[in-house]
VOKE-578292 format. One line per 8 residues: number of its first residue (from 1); their letters; for each residue x, y, z of N, C-alpha, C. Coordinates in Angstrom, 2 decimals. Each point is the difference from the previous one (the first is absolute). Example, Ala and Ser with C-alpha at 12.3 -4.5 7.8 and 13.67 -1.06 7.14 Angstrom:
BEGIN
1> as> 13.19/-5.69/7.80/-0.89/1.19/0.00/0.90/1.20/0.00 ~ -0.35/1.05/-0.72/0.82/1.19/0.06/-0.77/1.09/0.73
***
This chain:
BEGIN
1> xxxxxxxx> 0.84/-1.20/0.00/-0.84/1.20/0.00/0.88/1.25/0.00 ~ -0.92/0.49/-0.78/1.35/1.70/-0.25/-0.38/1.08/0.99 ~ 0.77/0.52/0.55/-0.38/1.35/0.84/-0.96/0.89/-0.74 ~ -1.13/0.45/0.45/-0.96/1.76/-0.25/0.84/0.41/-0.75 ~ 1.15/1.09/0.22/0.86/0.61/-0.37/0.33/-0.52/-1.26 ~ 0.80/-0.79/-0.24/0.48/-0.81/-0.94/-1.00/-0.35/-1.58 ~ -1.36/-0.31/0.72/-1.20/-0.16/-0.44/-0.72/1.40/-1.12 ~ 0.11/0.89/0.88/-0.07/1.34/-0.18/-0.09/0.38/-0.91
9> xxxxxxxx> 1.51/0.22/-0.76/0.04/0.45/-1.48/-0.83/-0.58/-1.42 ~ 0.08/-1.62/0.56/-0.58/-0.64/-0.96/-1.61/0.39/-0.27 ~ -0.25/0.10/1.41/-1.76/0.26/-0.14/0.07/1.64/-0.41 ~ 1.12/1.33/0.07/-0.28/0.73/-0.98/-0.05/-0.01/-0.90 ~ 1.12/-0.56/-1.13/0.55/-0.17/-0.84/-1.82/-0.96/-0.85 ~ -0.62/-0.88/0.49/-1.41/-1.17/-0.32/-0.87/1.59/-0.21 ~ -0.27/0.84/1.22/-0.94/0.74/-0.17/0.23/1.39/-0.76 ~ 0.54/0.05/-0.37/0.82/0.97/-0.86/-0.80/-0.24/-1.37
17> xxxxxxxx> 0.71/-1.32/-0.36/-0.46/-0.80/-1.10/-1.18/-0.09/-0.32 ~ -0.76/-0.38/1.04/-1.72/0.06/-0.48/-0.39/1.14/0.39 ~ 0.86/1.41/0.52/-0.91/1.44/-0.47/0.23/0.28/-1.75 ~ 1.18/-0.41/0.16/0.53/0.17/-1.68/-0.85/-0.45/-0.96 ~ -0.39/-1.17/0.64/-1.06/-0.93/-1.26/-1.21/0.18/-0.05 ~ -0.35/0.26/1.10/-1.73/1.12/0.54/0.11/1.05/-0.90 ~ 1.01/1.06/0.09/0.00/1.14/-0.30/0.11/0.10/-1.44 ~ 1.00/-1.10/-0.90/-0.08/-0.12/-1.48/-1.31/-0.57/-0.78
25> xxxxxxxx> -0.80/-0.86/0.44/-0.73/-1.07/-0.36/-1.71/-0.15/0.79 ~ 0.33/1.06/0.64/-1.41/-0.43/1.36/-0.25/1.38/0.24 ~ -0.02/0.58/0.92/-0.57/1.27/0.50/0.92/1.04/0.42 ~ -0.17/0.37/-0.48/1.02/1.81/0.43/-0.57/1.31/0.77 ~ 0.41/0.55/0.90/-0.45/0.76/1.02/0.37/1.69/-1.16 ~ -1.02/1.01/0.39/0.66/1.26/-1.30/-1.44/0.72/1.45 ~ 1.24/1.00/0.08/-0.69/1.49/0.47/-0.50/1.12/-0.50 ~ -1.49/0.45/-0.31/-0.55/1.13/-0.35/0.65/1.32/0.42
33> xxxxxxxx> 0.54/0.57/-0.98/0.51/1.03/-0.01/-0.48/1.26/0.49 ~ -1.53/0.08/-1.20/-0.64/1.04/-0.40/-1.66/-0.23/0.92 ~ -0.33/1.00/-1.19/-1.69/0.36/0.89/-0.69/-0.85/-1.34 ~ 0.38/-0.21/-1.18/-0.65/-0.03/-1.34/-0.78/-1.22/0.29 ~ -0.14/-0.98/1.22/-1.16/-0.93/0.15/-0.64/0.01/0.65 ~ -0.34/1.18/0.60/-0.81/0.06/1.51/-1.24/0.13/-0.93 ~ -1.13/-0.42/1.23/0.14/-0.71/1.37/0.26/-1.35/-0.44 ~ -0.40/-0.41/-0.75/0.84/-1.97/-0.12/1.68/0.08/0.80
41> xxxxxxxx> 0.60/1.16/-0.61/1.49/-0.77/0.83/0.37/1.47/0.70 ~ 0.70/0.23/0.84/0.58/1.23/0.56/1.83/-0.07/-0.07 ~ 0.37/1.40/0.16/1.20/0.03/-0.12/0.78/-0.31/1.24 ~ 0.42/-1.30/-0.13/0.94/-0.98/1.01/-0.34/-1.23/-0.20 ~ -1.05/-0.16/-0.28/-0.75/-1.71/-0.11/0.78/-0.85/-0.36 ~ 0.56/-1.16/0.45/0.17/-1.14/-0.26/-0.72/-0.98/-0.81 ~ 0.73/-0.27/-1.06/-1.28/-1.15/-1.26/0.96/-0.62/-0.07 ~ -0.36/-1.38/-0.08/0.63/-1.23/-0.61/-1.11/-0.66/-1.84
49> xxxxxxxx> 1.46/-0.24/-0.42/-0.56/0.14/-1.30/0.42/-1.42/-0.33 ~ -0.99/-0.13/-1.07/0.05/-2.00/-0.10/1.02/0.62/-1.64 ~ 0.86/-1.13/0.24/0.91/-0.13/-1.39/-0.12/-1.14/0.05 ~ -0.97/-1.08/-0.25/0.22/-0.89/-0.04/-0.62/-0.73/-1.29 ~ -1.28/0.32/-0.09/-1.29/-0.09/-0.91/0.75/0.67/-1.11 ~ 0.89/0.66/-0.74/0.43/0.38/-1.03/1.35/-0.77/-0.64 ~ 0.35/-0.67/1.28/0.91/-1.20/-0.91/-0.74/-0.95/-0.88 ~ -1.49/-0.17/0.65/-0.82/-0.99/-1.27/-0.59/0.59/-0.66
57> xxxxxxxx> 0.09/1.08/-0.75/-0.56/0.61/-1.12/-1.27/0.92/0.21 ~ -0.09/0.49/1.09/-1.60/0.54/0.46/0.64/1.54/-0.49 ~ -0.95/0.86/0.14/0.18/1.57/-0.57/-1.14/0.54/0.76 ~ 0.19/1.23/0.38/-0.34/1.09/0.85/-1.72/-0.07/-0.20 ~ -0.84/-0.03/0.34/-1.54/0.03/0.08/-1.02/1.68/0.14 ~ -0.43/0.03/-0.23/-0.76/1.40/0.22/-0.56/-0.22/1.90 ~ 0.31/1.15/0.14/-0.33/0.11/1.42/1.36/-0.57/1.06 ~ 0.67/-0.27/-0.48/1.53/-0.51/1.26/0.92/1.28/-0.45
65> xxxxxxxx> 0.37/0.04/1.31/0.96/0.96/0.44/1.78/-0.74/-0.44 ~ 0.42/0.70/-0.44/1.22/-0.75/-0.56/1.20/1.04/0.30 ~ 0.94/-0.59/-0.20/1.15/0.60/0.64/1.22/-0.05/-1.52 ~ 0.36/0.73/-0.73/0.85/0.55/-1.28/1.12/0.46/-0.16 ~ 0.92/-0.22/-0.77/1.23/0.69/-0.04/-0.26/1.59/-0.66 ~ 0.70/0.73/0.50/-0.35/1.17/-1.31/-0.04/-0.10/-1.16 ~ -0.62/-0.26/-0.46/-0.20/0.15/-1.55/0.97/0.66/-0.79 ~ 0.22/0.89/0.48/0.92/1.60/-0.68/-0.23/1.28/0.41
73> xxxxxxxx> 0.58/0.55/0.68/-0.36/1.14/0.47/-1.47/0.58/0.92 ~ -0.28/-0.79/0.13/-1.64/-0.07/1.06/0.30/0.98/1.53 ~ 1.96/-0.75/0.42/0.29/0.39/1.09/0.43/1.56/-0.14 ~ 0.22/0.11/-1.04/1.07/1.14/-0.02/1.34/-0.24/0.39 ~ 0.74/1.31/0.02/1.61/-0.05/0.89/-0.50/0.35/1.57 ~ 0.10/-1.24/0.05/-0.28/0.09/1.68/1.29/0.05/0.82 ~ 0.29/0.62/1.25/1.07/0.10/0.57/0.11/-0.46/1.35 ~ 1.13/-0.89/-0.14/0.07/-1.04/1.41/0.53/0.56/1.18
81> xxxxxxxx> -0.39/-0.16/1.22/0.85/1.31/1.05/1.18/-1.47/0.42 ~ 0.90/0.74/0.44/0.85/-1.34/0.68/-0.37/0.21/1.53 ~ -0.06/-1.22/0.64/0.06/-0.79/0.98/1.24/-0.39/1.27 ~ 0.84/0.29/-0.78/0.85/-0.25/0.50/0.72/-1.54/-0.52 ~ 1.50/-0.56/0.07/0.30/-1.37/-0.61/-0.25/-1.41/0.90 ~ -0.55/0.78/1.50/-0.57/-1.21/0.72/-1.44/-0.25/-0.57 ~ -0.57/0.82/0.27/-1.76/0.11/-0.59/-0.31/-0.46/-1.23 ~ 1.12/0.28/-0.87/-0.14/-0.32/-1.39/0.48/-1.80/-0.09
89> xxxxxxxx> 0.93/-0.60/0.49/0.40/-1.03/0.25/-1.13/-1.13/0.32 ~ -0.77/0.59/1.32/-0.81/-0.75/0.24/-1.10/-0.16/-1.20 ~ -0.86/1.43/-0.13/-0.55/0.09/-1.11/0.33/-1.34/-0.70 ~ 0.89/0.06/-0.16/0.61/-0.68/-2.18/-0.40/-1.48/0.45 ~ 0.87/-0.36/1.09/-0.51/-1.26/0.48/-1.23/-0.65/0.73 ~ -0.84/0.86/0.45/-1.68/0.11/0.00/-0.41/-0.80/-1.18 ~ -0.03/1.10/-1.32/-0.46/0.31/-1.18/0.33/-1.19/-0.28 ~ 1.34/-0.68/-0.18/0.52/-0.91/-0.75/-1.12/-1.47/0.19
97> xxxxxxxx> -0.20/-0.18/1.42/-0.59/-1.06/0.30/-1.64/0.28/0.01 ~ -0.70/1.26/-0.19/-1.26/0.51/-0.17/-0.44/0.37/0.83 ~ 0.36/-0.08/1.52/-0.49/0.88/0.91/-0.31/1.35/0.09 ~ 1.11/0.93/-1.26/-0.50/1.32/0.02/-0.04/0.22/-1.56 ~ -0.47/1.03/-0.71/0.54/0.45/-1.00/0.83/0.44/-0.13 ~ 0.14/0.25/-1.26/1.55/0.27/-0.90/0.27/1.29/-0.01 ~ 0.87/0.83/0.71/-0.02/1.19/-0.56/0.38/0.58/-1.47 ~ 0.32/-1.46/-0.71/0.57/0.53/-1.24/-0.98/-0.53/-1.03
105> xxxxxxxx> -0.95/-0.91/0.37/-0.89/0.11/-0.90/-1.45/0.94/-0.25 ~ -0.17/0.26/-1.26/-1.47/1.03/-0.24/-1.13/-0.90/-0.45 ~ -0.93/-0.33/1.07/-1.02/-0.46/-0.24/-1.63/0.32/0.72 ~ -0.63/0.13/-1.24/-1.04/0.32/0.48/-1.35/-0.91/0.96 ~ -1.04/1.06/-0.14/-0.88/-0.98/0.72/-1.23/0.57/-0.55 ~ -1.04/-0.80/-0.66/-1.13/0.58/-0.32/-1.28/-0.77/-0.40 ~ -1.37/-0.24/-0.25/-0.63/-0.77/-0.34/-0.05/-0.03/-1.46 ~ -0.50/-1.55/-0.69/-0.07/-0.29/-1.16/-1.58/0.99/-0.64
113> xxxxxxxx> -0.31/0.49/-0.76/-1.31/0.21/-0.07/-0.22/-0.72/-1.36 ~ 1.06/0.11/-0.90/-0.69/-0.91/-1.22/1.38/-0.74/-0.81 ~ -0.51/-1.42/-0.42/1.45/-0.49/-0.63/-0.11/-0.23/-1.44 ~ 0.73/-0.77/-0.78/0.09/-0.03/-1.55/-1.14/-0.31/-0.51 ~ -0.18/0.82/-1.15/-1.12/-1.07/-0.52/-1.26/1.49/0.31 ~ 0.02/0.89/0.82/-0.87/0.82/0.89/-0.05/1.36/-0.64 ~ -1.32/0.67/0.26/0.21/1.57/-0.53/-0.53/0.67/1.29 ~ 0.80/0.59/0.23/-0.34/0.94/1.04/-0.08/1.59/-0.02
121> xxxxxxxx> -0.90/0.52/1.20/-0.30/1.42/-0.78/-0.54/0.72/1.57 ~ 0.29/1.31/0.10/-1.40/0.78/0.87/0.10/1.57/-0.40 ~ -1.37/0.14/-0.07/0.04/1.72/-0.65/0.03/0.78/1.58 ~ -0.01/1.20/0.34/-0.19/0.69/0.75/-1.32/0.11/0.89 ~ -0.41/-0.41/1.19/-1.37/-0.22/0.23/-0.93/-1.30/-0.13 ~ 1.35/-0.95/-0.27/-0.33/-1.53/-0.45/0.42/-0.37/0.91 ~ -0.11/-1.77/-0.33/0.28/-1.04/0.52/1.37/-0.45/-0.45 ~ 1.09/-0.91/0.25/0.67/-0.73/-0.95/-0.79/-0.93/-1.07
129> xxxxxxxx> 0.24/0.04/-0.76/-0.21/-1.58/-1.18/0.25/-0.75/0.06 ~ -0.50/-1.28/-0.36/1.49/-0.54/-0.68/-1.26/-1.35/-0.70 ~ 0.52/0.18/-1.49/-0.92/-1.01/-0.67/-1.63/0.50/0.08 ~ -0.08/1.39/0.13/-1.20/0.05/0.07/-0.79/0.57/1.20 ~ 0.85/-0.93/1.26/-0.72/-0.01/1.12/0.82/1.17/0.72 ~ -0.70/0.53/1.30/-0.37/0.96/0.63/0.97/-0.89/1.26 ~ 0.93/0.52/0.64/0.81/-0.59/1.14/-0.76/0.56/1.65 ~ -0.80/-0.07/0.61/-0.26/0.38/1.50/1.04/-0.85/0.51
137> xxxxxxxx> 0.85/1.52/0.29/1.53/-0.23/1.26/-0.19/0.75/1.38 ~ -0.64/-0.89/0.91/0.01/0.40/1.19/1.30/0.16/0.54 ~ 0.70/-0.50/-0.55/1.75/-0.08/0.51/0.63/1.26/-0.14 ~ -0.68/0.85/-0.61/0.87/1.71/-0.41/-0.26/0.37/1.16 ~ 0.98/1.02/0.22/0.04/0.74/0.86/-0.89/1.06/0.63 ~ -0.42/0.23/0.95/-1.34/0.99/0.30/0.40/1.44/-0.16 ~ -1.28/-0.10/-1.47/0.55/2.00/-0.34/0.03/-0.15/-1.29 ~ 1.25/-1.08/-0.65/0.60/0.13/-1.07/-1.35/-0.62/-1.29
145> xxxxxxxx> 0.06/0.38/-1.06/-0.58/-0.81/-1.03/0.63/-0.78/-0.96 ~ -0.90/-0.52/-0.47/0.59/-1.28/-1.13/1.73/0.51/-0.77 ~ -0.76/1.08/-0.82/1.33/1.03/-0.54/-0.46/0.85/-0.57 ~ -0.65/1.03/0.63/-0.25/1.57/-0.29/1.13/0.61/-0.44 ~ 1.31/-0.25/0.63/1.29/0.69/0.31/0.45/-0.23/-1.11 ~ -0.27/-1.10/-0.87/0.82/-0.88/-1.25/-0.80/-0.70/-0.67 ~ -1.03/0.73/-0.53/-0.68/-0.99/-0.81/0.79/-1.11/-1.10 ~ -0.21/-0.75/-0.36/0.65/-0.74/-1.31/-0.78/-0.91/-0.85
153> xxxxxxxx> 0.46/-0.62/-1.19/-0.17/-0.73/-0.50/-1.32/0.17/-1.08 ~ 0.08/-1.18/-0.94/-0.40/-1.39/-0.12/1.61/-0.43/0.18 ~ 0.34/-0.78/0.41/1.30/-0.88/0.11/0.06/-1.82/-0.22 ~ 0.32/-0.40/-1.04/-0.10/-1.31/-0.09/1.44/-0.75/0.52 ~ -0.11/-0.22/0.88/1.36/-0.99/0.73/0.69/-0.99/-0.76 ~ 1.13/0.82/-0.28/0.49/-1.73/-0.98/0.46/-1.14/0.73 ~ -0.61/-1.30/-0.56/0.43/-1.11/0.90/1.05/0.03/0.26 ~ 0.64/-0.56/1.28/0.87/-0.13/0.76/0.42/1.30/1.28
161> xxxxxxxx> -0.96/0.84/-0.15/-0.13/1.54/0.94/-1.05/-0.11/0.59 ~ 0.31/0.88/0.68/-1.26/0.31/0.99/-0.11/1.43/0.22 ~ -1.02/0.73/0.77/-0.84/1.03/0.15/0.40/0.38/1.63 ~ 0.61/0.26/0.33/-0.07/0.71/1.30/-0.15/1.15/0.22 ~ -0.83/0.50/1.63/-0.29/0.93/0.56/-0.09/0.04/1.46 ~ 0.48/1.14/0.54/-0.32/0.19/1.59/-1.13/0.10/0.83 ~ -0.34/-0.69/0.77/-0.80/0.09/1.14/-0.36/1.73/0.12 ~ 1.09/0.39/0.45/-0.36/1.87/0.04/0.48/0.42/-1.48
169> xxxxxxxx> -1.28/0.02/-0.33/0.43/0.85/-1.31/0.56/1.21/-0.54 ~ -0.45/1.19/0.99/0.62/0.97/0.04/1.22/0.26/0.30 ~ 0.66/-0.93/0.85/1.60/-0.52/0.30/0.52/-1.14/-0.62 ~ 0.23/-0.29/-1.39/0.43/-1.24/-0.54/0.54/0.34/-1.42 ~ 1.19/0.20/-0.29/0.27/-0.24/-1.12/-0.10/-0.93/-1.23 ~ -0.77/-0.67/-0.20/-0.57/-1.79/-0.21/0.05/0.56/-1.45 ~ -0.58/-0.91/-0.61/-0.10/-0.59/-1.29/-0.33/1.40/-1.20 ~ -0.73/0.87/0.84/-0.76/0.96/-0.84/0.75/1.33/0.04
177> xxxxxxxx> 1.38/-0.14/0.67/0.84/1.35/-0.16/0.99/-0.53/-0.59 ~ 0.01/-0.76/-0.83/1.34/-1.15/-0.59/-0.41/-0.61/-1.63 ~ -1.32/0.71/-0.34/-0.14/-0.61/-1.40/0.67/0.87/-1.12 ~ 1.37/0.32/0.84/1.40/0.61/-2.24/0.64/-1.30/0.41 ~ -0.17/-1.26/0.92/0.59/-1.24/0.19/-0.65/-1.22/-0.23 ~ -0.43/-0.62/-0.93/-0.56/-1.18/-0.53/-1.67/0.55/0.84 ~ -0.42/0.64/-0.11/-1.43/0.41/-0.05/-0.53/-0.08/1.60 ~ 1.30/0.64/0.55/-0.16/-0.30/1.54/0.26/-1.58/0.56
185> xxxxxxxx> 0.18/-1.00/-0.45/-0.42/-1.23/-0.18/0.89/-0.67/1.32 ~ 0.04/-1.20/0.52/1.02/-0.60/0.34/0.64/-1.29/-0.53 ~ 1.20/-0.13/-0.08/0.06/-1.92/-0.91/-0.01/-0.99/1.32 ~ -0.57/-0.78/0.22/-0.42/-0.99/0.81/1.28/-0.93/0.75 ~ 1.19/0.29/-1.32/1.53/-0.63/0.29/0.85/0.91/1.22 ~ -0.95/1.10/-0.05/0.54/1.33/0.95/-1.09/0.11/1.80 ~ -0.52/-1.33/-0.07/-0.72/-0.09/1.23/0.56/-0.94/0.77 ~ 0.52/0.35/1.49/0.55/-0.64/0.60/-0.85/-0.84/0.82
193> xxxxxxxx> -1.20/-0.19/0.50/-1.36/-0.45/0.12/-0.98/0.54/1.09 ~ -0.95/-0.79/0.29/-1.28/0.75/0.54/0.21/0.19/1.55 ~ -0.36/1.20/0.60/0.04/-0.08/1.34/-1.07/-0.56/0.91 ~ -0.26/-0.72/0.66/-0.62/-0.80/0.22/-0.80/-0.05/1.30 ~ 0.80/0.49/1.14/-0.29/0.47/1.57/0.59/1.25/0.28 ~ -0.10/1.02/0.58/0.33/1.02/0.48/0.33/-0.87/1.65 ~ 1.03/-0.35/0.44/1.00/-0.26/0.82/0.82/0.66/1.10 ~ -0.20/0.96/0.20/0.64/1.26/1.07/-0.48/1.39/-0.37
201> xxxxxxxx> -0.39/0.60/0.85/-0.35/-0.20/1.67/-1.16/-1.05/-0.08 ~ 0.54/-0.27/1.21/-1.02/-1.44/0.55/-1.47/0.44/-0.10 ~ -0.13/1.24/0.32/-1.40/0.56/0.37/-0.74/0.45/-1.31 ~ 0.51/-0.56/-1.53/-0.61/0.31/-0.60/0.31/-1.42/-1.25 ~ 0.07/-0.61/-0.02/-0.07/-1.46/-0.19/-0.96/-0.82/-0.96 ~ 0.29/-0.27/-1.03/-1.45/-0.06/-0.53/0.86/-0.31/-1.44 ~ -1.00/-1.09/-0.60/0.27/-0.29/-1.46/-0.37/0.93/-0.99 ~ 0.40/0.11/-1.19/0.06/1.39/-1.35/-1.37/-1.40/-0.85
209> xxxxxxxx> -1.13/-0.13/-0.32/-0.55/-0.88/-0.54/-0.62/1.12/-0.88 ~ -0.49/-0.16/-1.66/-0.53/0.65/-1.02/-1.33/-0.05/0.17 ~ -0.33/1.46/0.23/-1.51/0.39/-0.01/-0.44/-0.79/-0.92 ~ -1.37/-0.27/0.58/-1.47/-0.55/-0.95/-0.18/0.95/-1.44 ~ 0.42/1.16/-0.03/-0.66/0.70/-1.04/0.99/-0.66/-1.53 ~ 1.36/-0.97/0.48/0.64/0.01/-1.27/-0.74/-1.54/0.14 ~ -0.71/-0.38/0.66/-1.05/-1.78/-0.64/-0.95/0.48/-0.93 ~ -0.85/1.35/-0.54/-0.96/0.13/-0.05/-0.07/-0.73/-1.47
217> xxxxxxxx> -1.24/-0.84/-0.35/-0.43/-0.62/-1.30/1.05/1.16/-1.03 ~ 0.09/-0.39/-1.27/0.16/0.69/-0.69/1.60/1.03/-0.52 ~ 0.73/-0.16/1.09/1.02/0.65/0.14/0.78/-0.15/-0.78 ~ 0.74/-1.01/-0.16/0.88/-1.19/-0.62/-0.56/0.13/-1.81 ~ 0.91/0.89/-1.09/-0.71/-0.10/-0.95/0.48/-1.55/-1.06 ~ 0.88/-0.61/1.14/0.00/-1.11/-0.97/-1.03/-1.05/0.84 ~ -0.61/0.40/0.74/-0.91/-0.91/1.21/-1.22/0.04/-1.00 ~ -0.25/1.42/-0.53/-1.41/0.32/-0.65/0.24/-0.84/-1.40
225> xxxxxxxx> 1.17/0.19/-0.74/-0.11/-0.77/-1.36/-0.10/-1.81/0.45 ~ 0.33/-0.45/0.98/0.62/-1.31/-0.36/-1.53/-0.71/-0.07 ~ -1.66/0.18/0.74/-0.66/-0.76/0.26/-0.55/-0.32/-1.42 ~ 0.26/1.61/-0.93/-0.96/-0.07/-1.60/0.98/-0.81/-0.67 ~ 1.74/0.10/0.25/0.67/-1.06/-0.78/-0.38/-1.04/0.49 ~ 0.11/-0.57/0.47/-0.05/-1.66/0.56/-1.50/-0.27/-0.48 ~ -0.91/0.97/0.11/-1.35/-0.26/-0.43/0.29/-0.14/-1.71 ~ 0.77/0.62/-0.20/0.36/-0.03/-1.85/0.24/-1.56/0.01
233> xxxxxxxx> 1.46/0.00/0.66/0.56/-1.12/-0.26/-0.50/-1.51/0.22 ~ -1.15/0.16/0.92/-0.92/-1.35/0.62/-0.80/-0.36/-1.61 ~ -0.52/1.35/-0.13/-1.35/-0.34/-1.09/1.08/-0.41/-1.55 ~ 0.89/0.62/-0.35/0.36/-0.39/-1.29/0.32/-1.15/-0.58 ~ 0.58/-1.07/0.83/-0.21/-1.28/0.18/-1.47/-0.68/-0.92 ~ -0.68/0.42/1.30/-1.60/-0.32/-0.22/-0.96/0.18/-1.67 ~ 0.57/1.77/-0.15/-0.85/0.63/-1.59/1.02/-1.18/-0.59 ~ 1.17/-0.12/-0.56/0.85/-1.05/-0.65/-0.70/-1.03/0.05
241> xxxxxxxx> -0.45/-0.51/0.74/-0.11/-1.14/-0.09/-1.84/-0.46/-0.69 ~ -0.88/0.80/0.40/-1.13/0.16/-0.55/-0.03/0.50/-1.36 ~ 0.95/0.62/-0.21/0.21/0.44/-1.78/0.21/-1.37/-0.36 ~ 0.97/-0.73/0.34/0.38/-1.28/-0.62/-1.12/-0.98/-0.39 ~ -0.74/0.06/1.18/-1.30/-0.72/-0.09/-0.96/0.29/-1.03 ~ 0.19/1.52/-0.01/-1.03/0.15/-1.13/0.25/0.43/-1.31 ~ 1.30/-0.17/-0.19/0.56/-0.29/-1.55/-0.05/-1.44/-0.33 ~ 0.47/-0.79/1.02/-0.25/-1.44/-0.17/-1.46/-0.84/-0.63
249> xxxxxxxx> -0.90/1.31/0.46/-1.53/-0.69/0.66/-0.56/0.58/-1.61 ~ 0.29/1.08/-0.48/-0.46/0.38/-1.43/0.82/-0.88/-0.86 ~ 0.95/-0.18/0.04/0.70/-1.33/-0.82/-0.51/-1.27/-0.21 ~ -0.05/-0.08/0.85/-0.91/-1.57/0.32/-1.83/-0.20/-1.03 ~ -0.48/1.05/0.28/-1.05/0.64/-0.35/-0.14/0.15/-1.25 ~ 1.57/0.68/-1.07/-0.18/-0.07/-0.79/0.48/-1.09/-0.70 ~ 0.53/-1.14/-0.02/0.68/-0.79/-0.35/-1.68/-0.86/-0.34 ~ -0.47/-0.21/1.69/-1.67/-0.62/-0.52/-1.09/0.24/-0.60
257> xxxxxxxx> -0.22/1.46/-0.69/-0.63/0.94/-0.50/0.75/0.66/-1.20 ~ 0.75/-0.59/-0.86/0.58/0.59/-0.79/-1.20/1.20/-0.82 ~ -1.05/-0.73/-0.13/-0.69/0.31/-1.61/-0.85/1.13/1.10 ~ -0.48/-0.03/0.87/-0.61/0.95/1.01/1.26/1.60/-0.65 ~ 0.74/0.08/0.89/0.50/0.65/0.15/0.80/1.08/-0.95 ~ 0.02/-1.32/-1.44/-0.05/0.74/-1.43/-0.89/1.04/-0.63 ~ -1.47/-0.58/0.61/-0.96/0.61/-0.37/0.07/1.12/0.90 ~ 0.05/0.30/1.34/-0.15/1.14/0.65/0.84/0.78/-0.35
265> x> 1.18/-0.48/-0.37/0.87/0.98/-0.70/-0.18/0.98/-1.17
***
């Protein structure tokens, strides 16, 4: 039997390892900076974000809160204060294993409102769009509107992007102050993944789950085409095959009726 002590390093060195592998592959801890999600998130909040669901091919959903690299310039030249080389030390090695963020990475935080495939839109005194439909977001902020401040669009999302916007609209640089950049858009390869629980402070604790208003019938404009295709595709089978029958069935008909059918002619 080995001494505690002795023991020690090894069990850092084990747990080290599986923050490393948590933190690459599993869930990552990222601190709210800003105000641009209130009230859903406040500035300090703790979110743990699932990276996990995007190693098997899943992509960002309407209504999840997702967590992004900068795109390009979203952040601006932002300026880092120093810390000092103890503070910063720890920092780096925090960050490294996911306990804290990165001070050197720029990433955002914002909800999906519409993904590829999607047209999105709101005039002044509106609702958001999207496909048509009318978005009721109890999740905005109290005060703010849909986007009085920024109206936009028709916007059709090219597959593989998405549509983001802030919780506080009036505080959010999102999607709709960014269209001289692929149409405001985001590429989906640039989402680091969904935040999932709001995690610290204890006293405010609580899972990020997508409002009811992005289930509503109808939303989904490839949801609306697929029931008339498949209804295409069920019946064509069927007309085929009753044509056959009844080319067959006048054939037959005339083969036994030759002299009939001369005459009607």
């Amino acid at each position: 039997m080995r001494s505690f002590w002795k023991e020690l390093p090894i069990l850092v060195v084990i747990a080290l390892a599986l923050a490393l592998l948590i933190k690459t592959f599993l869930v990552q801890a990222f601190s709210i900076p800003s105000d641009s999600m209130q009230d859903t998130l406040q500035r300090g909040d703790r979110v743990l974000v699932d990276k996990l669901t995007p190693w098997f091919g899943s992509e960002p959903e309407r209504g999840e809160v997702v967590v992004f690299h900068d795109p390009g310039g979203w952040l601006g030249e932002s300026q880092t204060k120093s810390s000092g080389p103890v503070a910063e030390g720890i920092q780096k090695a925090l960050s490294f294993i996911g306990l804290m963020p990165s001070a050197e990475e720029k990433d955002l935080i914002k909800r999906v409102i519409a993904v590829g495939g999607d047209t999105v839109s709101c005039k002044r005194g509106g609702k958001v769009m999207v496909n048509g439909k009318p978005l009721d977001e109890p999740y905005i902020f109290p005060g703010n509107t849909p986007c009085d401040e920024k109206p936009f669009g028709p916007i059709k999302v090219p597959d593989g992007r998405i549509w983001v916007m802030g919780d506080h609209r009036q505080d959010s640089l999102d999607s709709r102050y960014h269209q001289n950049l692929n149409d405001g858009t985001v590429s989906v390869d640039d989402v680091v993944g969904r935040a999932i629980v709001i995690a610290w402070p204890i006293n405010r604790w609580t899972t990020l789950s997508v409002p009811s208003t992005f289930d509503q019938p109808g939303l989904s404009a490839a949801a609306a085409v697929a029931p008339s295709a498949l209804g295409f595709a069920g019946a064509l089978p069927i007309v085929l095959w009753r044509r056959r029958r009844l080319i067959a069935k006048v054939r037959t008909e005339a083969e036994n009726r030759p002299e009939r059918l001369t005459a009607d002619c």
